[in-house]
PDB file as gemmi writes it, atoms N, CA and C in Angstrom:
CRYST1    1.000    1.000    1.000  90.00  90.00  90.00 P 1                      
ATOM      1  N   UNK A   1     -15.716  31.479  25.982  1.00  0.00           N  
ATOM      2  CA  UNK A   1     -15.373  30.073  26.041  1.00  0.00           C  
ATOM      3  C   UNK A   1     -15.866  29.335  24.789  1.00  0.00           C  
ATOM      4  N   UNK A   2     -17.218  29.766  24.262  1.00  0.00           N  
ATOM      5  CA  UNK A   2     -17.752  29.094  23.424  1.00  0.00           C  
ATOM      6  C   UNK A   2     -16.791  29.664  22.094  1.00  0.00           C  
ATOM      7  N   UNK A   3     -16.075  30.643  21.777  1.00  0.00           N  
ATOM      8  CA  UNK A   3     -15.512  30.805  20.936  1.00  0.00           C  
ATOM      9  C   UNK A   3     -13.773  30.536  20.700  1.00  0.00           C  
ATOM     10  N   UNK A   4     -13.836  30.065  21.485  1.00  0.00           N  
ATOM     11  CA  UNK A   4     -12.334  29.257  21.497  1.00  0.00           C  
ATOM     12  C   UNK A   4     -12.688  27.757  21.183  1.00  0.00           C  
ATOM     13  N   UNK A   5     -13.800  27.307  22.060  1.00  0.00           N  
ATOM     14  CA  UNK A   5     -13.630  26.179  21.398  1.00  0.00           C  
ATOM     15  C   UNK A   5     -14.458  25.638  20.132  1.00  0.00           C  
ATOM     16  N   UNK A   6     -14.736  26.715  19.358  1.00  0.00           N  
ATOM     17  CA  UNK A   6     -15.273  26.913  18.113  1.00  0.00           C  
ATOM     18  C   UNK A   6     -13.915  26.752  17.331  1.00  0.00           C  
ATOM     19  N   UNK A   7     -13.015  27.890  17.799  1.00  0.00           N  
ATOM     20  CA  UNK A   7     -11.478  27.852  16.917  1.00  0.00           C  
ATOM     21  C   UNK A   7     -10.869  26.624  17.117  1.00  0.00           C  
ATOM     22  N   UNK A   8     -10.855  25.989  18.016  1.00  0.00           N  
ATOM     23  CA  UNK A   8     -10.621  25.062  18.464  1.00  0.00           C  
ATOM     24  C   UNK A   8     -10.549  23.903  17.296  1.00  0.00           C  
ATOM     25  N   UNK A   9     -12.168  23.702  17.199  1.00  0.00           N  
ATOM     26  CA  UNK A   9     -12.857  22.993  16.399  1.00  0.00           C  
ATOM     27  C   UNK A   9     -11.860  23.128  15.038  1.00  0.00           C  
ATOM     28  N   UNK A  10     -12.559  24.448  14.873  1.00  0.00           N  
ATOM     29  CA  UNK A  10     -11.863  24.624  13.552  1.00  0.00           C  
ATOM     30  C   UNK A  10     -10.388  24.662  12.901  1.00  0.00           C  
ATOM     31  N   UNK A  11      -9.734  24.934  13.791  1.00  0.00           N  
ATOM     32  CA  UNK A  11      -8.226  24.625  13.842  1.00  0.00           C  
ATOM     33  C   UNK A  11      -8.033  23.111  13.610  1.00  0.00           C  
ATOM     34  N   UNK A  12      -8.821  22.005  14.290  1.00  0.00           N  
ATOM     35  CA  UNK A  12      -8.640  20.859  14.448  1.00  0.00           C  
ATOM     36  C   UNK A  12      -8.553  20.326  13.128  1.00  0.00           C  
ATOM     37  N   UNK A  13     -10.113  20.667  12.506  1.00  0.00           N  
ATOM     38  CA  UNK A  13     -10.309  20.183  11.222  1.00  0.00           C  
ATOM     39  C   UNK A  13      -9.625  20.664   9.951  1.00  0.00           C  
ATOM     40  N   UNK A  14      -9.063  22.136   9.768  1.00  0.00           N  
ATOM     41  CA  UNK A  14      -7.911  22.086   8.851  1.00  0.00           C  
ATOM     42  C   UNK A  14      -7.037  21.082   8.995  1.00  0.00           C  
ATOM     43  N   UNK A  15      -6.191  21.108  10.052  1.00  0.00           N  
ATOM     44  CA  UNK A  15      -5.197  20.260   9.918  1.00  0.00           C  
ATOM     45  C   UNK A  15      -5.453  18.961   9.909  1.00  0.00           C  
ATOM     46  N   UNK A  16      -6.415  18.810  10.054  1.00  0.00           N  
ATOM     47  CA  UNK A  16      -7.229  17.230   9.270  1.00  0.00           C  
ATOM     48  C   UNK A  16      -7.117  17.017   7.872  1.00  0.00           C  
ATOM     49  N   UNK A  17      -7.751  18.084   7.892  1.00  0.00           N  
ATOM     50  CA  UNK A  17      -7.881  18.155   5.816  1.00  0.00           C  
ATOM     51  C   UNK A  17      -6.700  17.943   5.420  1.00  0.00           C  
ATOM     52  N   UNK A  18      -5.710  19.377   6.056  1.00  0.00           N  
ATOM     53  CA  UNK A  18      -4.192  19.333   4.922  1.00  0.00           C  
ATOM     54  C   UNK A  18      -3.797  17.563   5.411  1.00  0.00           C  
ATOM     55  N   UNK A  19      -3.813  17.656   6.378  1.00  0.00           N  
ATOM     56  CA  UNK A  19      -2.627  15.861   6.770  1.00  0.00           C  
ATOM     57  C   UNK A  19      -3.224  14.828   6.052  1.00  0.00           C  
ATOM     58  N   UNK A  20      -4.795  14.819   5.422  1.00  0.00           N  
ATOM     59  CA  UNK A  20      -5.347  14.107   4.865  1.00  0.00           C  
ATOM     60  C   UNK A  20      -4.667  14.053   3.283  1.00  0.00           C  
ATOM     61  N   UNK A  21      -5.069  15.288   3.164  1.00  0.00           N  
ATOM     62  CA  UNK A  21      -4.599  15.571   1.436  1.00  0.00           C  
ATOM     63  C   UNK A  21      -3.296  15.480   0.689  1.00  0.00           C  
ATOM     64  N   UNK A  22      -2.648  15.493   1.412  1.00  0.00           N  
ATOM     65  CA  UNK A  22      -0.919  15.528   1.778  1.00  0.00           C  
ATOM     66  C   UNK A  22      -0.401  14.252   2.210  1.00  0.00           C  
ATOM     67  N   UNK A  23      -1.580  12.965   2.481  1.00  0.00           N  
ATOM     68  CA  UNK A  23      -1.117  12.070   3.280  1.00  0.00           C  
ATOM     69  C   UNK A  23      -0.637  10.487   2.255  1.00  0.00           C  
ATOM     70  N   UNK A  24      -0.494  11.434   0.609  1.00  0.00           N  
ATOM     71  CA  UNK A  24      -0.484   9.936  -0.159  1.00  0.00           C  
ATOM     72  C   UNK A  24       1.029   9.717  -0.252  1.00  0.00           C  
ATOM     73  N   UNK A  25       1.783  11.495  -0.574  1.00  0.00           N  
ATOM     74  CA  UNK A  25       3.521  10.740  -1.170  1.00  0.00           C  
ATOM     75  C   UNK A  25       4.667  10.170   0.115  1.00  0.00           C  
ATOM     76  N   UNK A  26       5.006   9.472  -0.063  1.00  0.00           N  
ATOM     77  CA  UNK A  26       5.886   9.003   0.978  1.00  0.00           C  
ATOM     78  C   UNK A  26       5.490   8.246   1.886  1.00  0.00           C  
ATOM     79  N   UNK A  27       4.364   7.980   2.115  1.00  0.00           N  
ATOM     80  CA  UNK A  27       3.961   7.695   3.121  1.00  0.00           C  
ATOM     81  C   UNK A  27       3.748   5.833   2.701  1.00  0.00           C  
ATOM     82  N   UNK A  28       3.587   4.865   3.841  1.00  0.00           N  
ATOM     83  CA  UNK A  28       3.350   3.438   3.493  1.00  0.00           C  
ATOM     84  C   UNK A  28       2.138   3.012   4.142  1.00  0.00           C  
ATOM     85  N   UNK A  29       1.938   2.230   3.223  1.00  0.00           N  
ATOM     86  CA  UNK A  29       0.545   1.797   3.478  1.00  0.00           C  
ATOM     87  C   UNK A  29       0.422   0.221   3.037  1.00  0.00           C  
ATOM     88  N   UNK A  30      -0.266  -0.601   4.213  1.00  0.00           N  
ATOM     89  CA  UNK A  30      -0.198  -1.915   4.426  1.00  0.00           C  
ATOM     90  C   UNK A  30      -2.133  -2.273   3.749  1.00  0.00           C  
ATOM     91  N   UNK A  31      -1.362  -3.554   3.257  1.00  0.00           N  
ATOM     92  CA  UNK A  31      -2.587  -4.121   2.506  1.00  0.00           C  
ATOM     93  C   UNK A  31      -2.640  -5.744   2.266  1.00  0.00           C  
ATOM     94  N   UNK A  32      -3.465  -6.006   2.773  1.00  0.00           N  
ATOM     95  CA  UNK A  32      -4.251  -7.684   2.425  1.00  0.00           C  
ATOM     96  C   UNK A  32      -4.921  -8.078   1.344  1.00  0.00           C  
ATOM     97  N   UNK A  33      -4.759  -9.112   0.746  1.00  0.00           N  
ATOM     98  CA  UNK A  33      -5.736  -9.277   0.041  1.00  0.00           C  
ATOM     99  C   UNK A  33      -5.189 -10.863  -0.788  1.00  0.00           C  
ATOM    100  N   UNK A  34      -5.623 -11.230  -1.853  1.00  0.00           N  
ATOM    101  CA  UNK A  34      -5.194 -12.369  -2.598  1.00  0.00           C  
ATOM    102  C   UNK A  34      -4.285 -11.476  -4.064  1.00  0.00           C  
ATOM    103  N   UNK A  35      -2.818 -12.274  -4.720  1.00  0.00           N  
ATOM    104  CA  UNK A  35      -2.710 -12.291  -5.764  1.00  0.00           C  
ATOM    105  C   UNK A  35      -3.910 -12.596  -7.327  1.00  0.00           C  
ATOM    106  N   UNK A  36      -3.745 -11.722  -7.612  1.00  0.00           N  
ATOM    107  CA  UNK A  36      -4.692 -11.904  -8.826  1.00  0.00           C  
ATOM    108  C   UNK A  36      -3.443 -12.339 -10.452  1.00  0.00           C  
ATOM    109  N   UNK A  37      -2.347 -11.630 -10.151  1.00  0.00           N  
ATOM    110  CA  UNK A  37      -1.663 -11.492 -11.393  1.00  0.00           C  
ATOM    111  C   UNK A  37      -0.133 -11.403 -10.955  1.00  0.00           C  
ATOM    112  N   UNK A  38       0.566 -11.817 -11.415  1.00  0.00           N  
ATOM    113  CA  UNK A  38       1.888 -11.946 -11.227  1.00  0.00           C  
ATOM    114  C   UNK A  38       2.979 -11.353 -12.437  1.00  0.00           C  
ATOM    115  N   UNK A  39       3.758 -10.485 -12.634  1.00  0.00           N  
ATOM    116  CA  UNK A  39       4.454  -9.891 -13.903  1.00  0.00           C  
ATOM    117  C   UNK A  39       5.720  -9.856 -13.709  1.00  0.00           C  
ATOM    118  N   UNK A  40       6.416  -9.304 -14.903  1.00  0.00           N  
ATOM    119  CA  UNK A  40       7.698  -8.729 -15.034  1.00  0.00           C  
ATOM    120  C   UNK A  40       7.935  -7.972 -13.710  1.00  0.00           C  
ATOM    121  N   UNK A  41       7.208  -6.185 -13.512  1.00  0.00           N  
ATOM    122  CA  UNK A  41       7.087  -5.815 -12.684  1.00  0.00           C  
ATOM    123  C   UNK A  41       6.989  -6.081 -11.176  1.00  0.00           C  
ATOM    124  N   UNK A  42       5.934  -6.662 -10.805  1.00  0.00           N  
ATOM    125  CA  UNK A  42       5.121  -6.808  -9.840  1.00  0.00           C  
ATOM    126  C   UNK A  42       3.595  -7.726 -10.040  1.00  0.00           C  
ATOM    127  N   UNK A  43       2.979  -7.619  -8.813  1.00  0.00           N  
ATOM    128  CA  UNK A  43       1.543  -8.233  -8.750  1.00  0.00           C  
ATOM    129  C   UNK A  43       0.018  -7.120  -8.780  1.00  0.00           C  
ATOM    130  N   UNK A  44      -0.382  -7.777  -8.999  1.00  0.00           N  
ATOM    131  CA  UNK A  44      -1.649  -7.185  -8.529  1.00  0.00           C  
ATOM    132  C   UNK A  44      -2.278  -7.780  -7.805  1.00  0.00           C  
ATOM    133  N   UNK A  45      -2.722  -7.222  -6.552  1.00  0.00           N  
ATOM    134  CA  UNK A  45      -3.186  -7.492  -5.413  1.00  0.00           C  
ATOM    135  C   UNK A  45      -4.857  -7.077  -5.392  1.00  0.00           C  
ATOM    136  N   UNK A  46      -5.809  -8.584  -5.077  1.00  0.00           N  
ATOM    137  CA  UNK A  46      -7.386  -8.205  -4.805  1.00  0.00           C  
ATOM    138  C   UNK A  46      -7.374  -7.767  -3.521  1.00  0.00           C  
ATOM    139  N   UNK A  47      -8.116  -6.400  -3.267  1.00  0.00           N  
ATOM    140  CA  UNK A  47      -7.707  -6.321  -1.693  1.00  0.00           C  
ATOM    141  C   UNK A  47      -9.656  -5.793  -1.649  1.00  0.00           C  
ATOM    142  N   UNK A  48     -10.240  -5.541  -0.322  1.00  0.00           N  
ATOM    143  CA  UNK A  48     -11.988  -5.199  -0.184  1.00  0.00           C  
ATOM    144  C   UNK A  48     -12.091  -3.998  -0.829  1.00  0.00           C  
ATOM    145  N   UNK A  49     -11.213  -3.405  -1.152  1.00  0.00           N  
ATOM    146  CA  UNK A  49     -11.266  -1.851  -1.665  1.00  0.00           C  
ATOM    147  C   UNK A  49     -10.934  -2.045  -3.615  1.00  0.00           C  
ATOM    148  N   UNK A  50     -10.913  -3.460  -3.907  1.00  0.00           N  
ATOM    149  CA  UNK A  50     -10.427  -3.525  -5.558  1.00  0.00           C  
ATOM    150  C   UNK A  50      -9.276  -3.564  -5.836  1.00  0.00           C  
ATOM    151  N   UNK A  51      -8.932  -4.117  -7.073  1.00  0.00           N  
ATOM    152  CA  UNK A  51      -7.339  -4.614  -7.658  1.00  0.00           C  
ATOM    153  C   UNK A  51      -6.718  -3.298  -7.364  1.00  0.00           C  
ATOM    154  N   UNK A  52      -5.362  -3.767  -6.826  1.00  0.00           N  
ATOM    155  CA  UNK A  52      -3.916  -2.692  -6.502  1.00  0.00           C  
ATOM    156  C   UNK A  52      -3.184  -3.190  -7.587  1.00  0.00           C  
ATOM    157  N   UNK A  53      -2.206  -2.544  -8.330  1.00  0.00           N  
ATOM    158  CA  UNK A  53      -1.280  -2.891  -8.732  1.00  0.00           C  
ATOM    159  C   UNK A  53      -0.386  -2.605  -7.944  1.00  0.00           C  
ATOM    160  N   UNK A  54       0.711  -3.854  -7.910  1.00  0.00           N  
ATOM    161  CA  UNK A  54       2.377  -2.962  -6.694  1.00  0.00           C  
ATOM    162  C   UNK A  54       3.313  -3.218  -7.664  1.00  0.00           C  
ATOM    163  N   UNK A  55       3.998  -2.156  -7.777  1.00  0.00           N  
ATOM    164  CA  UNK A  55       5.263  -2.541  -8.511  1.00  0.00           C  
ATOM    165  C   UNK A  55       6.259  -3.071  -7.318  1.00  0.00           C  
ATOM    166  N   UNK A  56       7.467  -4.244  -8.218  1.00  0.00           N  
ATOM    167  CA  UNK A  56       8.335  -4.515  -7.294  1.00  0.00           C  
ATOM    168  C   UNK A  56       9.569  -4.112  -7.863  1.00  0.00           C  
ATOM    169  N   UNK A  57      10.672  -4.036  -6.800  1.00  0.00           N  
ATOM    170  CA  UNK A  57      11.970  -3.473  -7.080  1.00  0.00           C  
ATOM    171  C   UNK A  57      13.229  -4.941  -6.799  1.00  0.00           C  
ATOM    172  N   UNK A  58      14.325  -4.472  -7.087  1.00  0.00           N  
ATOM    173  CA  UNK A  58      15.321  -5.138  -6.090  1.00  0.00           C  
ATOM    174  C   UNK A  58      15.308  -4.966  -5.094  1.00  0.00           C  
ATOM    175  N   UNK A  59      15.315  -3.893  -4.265  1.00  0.00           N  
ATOM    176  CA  UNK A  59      14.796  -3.685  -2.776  1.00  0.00           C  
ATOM    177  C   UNK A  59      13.414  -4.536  -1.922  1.00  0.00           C  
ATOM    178  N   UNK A  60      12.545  -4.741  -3.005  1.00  0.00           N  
ATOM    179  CA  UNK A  60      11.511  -5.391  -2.180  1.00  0.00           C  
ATOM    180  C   UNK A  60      11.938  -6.850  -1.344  1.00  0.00           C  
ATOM    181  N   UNK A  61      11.112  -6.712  -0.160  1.00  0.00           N  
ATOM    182  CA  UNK A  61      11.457  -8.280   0.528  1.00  0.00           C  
ATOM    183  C   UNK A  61      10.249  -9.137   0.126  1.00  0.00           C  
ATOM    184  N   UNK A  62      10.603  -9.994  -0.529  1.00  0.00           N  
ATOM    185  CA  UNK A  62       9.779 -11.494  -0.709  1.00  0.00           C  
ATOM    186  C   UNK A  62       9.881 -12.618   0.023  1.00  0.00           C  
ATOM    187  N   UNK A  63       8.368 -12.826   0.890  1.00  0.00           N  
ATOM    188  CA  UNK A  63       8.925 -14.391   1.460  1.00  0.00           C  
ATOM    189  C   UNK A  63       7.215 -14.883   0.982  1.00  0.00           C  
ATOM    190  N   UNK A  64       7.554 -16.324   0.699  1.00  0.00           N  
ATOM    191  CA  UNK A  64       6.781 -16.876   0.771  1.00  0.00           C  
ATOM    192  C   UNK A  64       6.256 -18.099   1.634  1.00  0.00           C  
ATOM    193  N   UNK A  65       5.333 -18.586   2.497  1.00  0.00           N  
ATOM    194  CA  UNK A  65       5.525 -19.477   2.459  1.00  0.00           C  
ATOM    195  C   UNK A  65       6.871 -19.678   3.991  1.00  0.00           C  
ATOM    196  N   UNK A  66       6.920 -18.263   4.343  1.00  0.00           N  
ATOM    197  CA  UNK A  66       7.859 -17.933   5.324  1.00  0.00           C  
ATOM    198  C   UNK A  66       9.189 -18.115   5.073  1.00  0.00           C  
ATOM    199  N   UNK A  67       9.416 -18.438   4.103  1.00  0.00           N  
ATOM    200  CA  UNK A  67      10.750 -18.760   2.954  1.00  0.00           C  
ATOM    201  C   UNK A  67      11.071 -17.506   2.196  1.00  0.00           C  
ATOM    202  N   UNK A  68      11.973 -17.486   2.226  1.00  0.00           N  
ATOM    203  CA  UNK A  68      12.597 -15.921   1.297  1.00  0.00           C  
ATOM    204  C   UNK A  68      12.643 -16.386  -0.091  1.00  0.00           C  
ATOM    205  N   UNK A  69      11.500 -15.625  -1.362  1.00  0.00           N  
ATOM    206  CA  UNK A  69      11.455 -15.809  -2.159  1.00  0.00           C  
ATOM    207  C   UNK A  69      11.907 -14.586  -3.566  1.00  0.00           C  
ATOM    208  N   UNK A  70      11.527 -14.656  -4.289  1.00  0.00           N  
ATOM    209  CA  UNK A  70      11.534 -14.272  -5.683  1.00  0.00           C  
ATOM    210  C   UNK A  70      10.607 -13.627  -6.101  1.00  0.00           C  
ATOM    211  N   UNK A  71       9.931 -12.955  -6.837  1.00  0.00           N  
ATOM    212  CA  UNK A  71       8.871 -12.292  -7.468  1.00  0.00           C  
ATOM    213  C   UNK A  71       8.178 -14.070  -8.116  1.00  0.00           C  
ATOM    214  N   UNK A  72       9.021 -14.119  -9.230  1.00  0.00           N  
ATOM    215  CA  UNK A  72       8.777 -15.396  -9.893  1.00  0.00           C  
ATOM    216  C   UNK A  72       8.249 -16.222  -8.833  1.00  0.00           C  
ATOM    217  N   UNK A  73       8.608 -16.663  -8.025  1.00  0.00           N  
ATOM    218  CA  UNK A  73       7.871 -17.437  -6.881  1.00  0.00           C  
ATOM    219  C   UNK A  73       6.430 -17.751  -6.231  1.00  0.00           C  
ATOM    220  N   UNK A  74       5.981 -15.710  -6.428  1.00  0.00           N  
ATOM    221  CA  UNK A  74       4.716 -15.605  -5.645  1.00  0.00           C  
ATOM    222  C   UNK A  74       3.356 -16.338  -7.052  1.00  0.00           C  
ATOM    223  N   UNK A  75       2.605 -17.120  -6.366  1.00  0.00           N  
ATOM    224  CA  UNK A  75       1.575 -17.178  -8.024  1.00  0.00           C  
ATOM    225  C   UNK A  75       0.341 -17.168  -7.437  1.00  0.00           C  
ATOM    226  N   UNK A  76      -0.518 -16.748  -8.385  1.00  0.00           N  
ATOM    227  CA  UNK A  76      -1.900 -16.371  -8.212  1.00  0.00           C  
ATOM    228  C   UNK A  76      -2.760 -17.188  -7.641  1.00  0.00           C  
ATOM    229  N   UNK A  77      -3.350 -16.647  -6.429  1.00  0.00           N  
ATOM    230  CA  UNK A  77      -4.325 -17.093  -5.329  1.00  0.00           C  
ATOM    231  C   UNK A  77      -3.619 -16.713  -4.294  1.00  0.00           C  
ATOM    232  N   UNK A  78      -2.568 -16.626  -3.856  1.00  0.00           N  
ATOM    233  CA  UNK A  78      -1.870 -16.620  -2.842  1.00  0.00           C  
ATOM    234  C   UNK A  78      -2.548 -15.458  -1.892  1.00  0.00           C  
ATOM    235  N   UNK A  79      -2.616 -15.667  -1.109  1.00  0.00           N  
ATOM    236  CA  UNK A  79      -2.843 -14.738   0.050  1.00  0.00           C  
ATOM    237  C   UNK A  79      -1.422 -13.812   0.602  1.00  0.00           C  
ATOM    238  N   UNK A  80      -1.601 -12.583   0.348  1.00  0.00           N  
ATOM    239  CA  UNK A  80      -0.605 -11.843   0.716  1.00  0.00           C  
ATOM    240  C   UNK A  80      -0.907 -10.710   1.357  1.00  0.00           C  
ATOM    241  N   UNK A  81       0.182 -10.042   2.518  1.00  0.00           N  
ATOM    242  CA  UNK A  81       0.488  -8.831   3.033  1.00  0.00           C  
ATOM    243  C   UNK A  81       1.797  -8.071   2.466  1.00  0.00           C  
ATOM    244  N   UNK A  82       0.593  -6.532   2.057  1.00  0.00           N  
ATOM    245  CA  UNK A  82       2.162  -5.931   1.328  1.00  0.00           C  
ATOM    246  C   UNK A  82       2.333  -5.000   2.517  1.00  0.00           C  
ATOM    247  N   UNK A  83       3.292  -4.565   2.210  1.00  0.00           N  
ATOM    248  CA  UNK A  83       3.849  -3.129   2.615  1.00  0.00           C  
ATOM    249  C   UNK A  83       4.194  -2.483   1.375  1.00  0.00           C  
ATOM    250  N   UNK A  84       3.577  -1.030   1.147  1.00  0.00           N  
ATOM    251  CA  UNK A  84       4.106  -0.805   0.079  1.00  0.00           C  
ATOM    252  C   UNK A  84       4.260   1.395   0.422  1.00  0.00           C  
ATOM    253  N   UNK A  85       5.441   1.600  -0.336  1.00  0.00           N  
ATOM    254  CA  UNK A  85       5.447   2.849  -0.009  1.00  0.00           C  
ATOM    255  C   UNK A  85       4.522   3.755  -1.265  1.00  0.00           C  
ATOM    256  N   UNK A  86       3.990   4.892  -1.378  1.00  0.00           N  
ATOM    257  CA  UNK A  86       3.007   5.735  -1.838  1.00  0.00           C  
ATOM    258  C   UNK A  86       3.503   6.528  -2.822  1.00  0.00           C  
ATOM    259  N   UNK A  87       3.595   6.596  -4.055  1.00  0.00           N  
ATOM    260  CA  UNK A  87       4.728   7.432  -4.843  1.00  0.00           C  
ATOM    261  C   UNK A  87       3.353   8.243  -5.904  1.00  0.00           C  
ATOM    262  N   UNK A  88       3.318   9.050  -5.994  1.00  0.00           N  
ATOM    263  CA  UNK A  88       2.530   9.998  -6.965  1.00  0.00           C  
ATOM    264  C   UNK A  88       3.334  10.588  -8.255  1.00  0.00           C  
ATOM    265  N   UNK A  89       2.918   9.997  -9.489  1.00  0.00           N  
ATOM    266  CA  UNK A  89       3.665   9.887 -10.790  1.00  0.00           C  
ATOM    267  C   UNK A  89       2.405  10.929 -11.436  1.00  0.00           C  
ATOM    268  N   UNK A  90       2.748  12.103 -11.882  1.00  0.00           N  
ATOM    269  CA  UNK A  90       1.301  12.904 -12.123  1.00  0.00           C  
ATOM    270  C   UNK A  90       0.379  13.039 -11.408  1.00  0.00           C  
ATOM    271  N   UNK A  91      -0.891  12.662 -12.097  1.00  0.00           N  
ATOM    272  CA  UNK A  91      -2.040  12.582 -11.209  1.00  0.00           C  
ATOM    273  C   UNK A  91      -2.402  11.273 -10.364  1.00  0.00           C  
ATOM    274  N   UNK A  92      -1.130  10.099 -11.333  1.00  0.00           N  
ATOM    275  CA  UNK A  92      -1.730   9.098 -10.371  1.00  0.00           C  
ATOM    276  C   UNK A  92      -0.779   8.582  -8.962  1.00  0.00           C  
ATOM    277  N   UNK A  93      -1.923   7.516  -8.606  1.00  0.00           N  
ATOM    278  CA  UNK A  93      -0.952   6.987  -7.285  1.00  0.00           C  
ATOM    279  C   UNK A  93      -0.479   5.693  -7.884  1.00  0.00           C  
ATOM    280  N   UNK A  94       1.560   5.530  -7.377  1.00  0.00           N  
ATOM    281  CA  UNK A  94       1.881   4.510  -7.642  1.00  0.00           C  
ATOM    282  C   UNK A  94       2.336   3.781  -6.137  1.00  0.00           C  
ATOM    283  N   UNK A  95       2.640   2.352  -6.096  1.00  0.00           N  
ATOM    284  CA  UNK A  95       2.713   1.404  -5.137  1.00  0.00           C  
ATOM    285  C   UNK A  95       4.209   0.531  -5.281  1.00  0.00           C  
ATOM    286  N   UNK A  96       4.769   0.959  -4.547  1.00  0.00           N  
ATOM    287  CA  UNK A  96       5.878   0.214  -4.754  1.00  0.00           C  
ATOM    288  C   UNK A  96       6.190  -0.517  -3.661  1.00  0.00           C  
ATOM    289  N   UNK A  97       6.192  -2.083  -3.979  1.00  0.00           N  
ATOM    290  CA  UNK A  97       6.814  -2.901  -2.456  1.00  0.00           C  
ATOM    291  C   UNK A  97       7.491  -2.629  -1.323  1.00  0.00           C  
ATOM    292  N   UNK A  98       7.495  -2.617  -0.529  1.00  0.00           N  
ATOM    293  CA  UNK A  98       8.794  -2.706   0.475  1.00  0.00           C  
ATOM    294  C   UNK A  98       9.220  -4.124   1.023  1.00  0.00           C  
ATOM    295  N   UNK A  99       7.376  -4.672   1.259  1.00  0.00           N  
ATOM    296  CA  UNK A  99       7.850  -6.206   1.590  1.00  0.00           C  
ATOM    297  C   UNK A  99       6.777  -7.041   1.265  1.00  0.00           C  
ATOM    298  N   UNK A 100       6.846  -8.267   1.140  1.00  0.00           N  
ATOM    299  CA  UNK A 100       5.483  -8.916   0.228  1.00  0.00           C  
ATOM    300  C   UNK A 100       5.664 -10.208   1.256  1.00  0.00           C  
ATOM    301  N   UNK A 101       4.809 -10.924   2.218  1.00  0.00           N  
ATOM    302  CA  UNK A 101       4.321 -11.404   2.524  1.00  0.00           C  
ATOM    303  C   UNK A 101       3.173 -12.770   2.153  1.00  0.00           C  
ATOM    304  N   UNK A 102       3.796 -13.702   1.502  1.00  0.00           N  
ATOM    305  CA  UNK A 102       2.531 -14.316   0.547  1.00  0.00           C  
ATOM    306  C   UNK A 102       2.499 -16.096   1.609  1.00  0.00           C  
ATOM    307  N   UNK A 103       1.420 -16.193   1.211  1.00  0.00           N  
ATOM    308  CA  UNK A 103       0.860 -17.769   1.859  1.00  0.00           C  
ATOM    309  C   UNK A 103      -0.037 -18.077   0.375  1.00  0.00           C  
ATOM    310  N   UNK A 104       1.068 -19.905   0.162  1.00  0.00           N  
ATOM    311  CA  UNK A 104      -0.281 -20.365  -0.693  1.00  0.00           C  
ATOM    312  C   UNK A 104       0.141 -21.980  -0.186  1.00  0.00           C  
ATOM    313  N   UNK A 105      -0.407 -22.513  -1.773  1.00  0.00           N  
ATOM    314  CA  UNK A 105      -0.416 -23.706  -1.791  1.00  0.00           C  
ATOM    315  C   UNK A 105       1.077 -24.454  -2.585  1.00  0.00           C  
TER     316      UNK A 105                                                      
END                                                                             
């Protein structure tokens, strides 16, 4: 008994690891935080974990303000929720909108 649920164990925690390690391309990932920077591209987002950059597309949804906006629209301070999907360009991780969420003044 004690050795099954040893395998058990251990079975568990591989597939922890791989789903962990495996868990950046494709996948979306939601984030809070304030505008810091506003671009051509996209924003950069202050979030508790440090500046994100997100790139934005034509596809991304912008509202601001609960108003359907523009990139040009969103400006720095704003409080925003992204959605953004997980794209791995080499070694790094990139962020691309799906939907941008902003509250300001």
């Amino acid at each position: 008994m004690k050795r099954i649920a040893l395998l058990l164990v251990v079975v568990m925690s591989t597939m922890w690891l791989v789903r962990t390690a495996s868990a950046d391309e494709g996948h979306f990932v939601r984030m809070r935080g304030v505008i810091t920077m506003v671009g051509d591209g996209g924003i950069v987002l202050h979030t508790e974990r440090g500046d994100v950059r997100i790139e934005v597309t034509e596809n991304t949804h912008i509202e601001r303000n609960g108003h359907r906006a523009r990139l040009g629209d969103l400006q720095v301070r704003d409080h925003a929720h992204v959605v953004s999907r997980v794209v791995r360009r080499g070694d790094e991780k990139h962020f691309i909108a799906r939907s941008i969420r902003a509250r300001g003044e």
